[in-house]
C-alpha positions as CSV (number, residue, x, y, z in Angstrom):
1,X,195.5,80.3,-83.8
2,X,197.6,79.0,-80.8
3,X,199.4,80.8,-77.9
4,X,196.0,82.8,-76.7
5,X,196.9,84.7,-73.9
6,X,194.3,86.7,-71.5
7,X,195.2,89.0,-68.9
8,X,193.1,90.9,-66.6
9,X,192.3,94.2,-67.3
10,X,192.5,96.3,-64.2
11,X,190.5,99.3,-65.9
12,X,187.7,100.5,-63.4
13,X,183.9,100.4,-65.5
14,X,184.7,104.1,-67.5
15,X,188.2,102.7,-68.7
16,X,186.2,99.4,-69.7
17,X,184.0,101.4,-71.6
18,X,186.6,103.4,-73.7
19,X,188.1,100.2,-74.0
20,X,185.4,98.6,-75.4
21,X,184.4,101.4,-77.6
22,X,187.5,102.3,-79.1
23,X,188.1,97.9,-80.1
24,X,187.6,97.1,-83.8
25,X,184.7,95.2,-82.9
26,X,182.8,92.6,-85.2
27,X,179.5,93.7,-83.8
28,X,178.5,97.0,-81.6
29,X,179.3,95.3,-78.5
30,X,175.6,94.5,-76.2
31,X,174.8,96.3,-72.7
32,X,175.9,92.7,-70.7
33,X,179.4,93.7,-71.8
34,X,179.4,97.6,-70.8
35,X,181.1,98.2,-67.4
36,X,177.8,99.4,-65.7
37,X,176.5,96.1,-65.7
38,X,179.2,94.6,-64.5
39,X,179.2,97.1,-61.1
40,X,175.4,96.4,-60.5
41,X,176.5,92.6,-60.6
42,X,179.4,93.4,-57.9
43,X,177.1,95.4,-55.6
44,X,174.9,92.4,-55.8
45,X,177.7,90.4,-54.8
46,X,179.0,88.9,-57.9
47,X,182.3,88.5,-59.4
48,X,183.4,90.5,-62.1
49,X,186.6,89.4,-64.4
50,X,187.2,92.0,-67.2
51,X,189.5,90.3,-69.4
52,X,191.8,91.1,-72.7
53,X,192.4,88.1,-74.8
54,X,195.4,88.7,-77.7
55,X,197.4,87.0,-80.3
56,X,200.7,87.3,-81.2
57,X,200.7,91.0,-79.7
58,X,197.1,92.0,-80.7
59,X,193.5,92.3,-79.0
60,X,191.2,89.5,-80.6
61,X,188.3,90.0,-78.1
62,X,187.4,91.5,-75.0
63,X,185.3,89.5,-71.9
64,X,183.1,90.6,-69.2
65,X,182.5,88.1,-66.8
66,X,180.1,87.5,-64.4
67,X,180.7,84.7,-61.7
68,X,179.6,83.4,-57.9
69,X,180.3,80.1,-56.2
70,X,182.3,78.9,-58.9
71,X,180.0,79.5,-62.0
72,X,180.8,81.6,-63.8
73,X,178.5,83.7,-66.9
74,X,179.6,85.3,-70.5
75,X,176.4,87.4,-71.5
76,X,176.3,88.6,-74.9
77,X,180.2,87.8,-75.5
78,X,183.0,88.2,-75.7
79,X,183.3,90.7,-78.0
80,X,185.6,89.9,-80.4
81,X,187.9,92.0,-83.2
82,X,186.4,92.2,-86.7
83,X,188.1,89.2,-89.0
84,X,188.2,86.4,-86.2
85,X,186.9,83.2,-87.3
86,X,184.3,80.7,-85.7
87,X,186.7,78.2,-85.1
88,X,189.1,80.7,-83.4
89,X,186.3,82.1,-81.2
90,X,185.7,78.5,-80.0
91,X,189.1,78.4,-79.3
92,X,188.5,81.5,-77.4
93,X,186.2,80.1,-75.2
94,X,187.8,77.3,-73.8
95,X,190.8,79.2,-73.1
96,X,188.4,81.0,-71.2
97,X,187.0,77.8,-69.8
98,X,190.4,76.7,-68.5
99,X,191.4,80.3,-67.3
100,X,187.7,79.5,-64.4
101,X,188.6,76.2,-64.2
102,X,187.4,74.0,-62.0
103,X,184.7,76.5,-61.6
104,X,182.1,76.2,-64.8
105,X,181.6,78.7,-67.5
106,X,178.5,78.8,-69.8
107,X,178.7,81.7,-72.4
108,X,176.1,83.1,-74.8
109,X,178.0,84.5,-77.6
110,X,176.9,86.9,-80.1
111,X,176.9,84.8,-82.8
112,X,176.0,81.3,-83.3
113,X,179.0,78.8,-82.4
114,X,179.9,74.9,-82.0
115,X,182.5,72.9,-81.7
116,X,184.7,70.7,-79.2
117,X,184.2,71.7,-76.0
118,X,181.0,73.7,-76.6
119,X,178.1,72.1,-75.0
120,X,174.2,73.8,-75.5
121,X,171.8,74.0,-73.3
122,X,169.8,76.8,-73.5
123,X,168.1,77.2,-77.3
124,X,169.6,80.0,-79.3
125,X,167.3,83.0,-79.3
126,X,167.5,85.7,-82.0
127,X,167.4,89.8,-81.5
128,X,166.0,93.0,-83.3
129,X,168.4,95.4,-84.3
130,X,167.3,98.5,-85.8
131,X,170.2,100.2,-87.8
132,X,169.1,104.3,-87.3
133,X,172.4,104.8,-90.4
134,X,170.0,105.8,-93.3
135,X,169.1,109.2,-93.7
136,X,165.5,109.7,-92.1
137,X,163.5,109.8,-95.6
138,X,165.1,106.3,-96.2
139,X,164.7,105.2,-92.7
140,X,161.1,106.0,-92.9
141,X,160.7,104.5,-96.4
142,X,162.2,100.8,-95.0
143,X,159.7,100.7,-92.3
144,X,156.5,97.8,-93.2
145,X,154.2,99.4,-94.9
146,X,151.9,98.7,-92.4
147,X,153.8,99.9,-89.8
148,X,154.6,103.2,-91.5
149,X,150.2,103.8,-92.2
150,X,149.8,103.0,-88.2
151,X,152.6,105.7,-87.9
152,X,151.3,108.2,-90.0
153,X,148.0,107.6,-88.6
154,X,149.4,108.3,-85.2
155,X,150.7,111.5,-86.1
156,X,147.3,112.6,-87.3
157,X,145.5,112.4,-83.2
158,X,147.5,114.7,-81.4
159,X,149.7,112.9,-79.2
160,X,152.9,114.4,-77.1
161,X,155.9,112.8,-75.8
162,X,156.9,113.2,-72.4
163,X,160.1,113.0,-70.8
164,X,159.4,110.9,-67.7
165,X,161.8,112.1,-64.9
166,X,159.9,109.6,-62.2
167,X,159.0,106.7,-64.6
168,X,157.4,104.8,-61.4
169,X,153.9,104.8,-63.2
170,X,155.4,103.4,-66.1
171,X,157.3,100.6,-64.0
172,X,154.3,99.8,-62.1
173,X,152.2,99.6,-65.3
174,X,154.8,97.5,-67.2
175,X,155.1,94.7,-64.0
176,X,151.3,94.3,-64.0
177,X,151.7,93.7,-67.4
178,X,154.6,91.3,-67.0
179,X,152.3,89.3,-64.7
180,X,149.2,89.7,-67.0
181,X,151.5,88.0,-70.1
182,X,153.5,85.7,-68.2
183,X,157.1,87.3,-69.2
184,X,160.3,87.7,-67.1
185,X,162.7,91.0,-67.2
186,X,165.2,92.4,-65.1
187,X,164.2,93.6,-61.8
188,X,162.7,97.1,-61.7
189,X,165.4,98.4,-59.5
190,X,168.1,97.6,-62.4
191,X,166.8,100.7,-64.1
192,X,167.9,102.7,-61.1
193,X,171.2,101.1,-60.7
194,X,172.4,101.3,-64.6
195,X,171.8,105.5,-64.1
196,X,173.8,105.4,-60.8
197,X,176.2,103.6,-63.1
198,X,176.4,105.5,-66.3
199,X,174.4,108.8,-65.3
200,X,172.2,110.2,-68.0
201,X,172.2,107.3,-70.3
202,X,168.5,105.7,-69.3
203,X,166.1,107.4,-71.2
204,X,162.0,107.0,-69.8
205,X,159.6,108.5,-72.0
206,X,155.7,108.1,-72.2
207,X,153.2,109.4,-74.3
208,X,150.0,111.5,-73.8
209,X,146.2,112.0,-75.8
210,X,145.4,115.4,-76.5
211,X,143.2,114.9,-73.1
212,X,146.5,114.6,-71.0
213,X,145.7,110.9,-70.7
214,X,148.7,108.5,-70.0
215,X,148.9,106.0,-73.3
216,X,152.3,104.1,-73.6
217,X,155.8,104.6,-72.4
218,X,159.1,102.9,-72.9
219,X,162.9,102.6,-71.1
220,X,165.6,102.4,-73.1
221,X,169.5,102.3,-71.8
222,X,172.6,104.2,-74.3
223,X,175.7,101.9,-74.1
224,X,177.9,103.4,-76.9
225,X,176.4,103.9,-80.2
226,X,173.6,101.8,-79.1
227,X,170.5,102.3,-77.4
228,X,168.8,98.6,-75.8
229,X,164.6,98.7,-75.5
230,X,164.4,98.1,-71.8
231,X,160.7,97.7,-71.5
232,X,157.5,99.3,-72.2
233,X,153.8,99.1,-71.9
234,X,150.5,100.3,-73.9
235,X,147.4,100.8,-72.6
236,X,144.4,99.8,-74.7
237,X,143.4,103.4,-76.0
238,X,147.1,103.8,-76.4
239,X,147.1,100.8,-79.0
240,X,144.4,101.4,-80.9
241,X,145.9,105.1,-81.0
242,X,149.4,104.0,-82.5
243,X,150.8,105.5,-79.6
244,X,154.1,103.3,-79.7
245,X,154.5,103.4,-83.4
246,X,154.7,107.4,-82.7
247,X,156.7,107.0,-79.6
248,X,159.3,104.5,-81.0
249,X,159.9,107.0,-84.3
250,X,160.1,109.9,-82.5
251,X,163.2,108.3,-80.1
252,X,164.8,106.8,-83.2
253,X,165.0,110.4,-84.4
254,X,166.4,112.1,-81.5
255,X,168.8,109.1,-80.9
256,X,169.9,109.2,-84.4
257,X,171.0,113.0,-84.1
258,X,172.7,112.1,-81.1
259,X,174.9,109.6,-82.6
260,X,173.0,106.8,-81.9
261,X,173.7,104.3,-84.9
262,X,171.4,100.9,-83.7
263,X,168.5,100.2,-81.5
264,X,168.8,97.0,-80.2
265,X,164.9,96.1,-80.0
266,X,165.2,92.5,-77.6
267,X,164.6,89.6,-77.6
268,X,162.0,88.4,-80.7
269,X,161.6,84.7,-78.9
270,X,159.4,86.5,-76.5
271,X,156.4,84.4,-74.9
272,X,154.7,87.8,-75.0
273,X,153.5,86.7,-78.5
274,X,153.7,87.2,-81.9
275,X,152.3,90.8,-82.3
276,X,155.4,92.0,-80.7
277,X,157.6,90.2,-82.9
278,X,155.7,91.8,-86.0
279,X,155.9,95.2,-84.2
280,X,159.6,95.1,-83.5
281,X,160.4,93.3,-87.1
282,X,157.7,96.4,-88.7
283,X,160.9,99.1,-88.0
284,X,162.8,97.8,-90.9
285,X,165.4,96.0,-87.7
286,X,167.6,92.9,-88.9
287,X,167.6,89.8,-87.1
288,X,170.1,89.2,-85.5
289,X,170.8,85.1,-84.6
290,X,172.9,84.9,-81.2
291,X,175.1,81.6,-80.1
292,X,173.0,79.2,-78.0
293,X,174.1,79.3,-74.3
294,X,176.6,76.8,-73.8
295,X,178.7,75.6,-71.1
296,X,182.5,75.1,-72.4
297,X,184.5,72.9,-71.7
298,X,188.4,73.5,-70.2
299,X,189.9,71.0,-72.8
């Protein structure tokens, strides 16, 4: 594939969005490349380069870049069109490269990539994404068995979901349980920022014992068809209970009758341990392989 071109797009973050949504993409494109995320970087005095690569007339893939003081950051991307190969997504990239050049771009694509010009240096890391298609019988009947018996357990005590309008318990709780486990995450106040950006897509919920006591809660963020597993925290009575077995179902039920086709689950590398790999893996979600980060060459 020769004669990539890319141009700038000069759609504000909605047009990006429609943009993105309405591209024949190869994979449901991840929050990194949504046009919220690209204005929180801005306020925080980033770069942003939204750019259209094509081919003989036709959109291969679309970037969201992220850059400051000459580095320059591919999250998650780009996205690209269903039907382009590995070797012309390297190819991609160092167009890409040479479009920043002399400044330095490092890229973690969506899928796993090599080639000349593509150096690693962060390890690949692999995600959990739960497809909500099936209908809910089926859905329920692909979940580990295990899983399901902690769900239908769950069921059984009583619990209630909350909608969390002011999820600052919730926050609070989760950061002191960042800094019990030793984990990093976005800063608290991205939460905030993403709903300024794309209003009514961050959904907080928590759940509640038959007492009224405060179990578990979770954040999750809608970006298309997708909804991403921002964080959340258990308490100890709330895992013994089940109480994010119930919670987790309960979303994926609501999101799936709001058109809500995946729920991307994280990271599954975590250093919080393998309990939560088992947990996230126990919904039936695929794993997903993304590229290690590398830096690209401009060659």
């Amino acid at each position: 594939m020769n004669k990539i071109t890319v141009t700038e797009s000069r759609l504000d973050a909605a047009g990006w969005d429609a943009a993105l949504l309405a591209f024949n993409a190869a994979y449901p494109p991840a929050f990194q490349q949504f046009g919220a995320y690209g204005e929180i970087a801005r306020a925080g005095g980033r770069r942003v380069a939204r750019l259209v690569l094509s081919h003989a007339g036709e959109r291969i893939a679309l970037a969201q870049v992220i850059g400051r003081r000459g580095l320059w950051w591919l999250g998650r991307g780009p996205v690209f069109a269903k039907g382009v190969s590995d070797a012309d997504q390297a190819r991609v990239l160092r167009k890409l490269a040479r479009r920043f050049a002399p400044g330095l771009l490092l890229v973690t694509p969506e899928t796993p990539l090599s080639g000349r010009g593509l150096i690693p240096i962060v390890t690949a890391r692999h995600e959990a994404v739960w497809a909500l298609g099936p209908e809910i019988a089926n859905l329920r009947s692909s979940l580990d068995p295990k899983w399901r018996n902690r769900l239908a357990s769950a069921e059984r005590k009583g619990m209630r979901i909350t909608l969390e309008e002011d999820p600052a318990w919730l926050l609070e709780a989760e950061h002191a349980q960042r800094k019990q486990r030793g984990y990093k995450a976005l800063p608290r106040d991205f939460i905030t920022a993403w709903e300024m950006a794309m209003p009514g897509s961050v959904i907080s919920l928590g759940v509640q014992s038959e007492s009224g006591a405060r179990l578990a809660g979770m954040v999750l963020m809608c970006h298309g068809r997708v909804a991403t597993y921002h964080l959340g925290w258990s308490g100890e009575e709330g895992r013994k209970a089940g109480a994010h077995n119930f919670l987790l179902w309960q979303v994926s039920i609501a999101l799936r009758a709001q058109g809500i086709r995946w729920i991307d689950l994280g990271d599954v590398n975590s250093e919080e341990g393998a309990g939560l790999m088992r947990f996230k893996m126990g919904t039936g979600a695929q794993l997903q392989s993304l590229g290690a980060t590398v830096w690209v060459l401009p060659i």
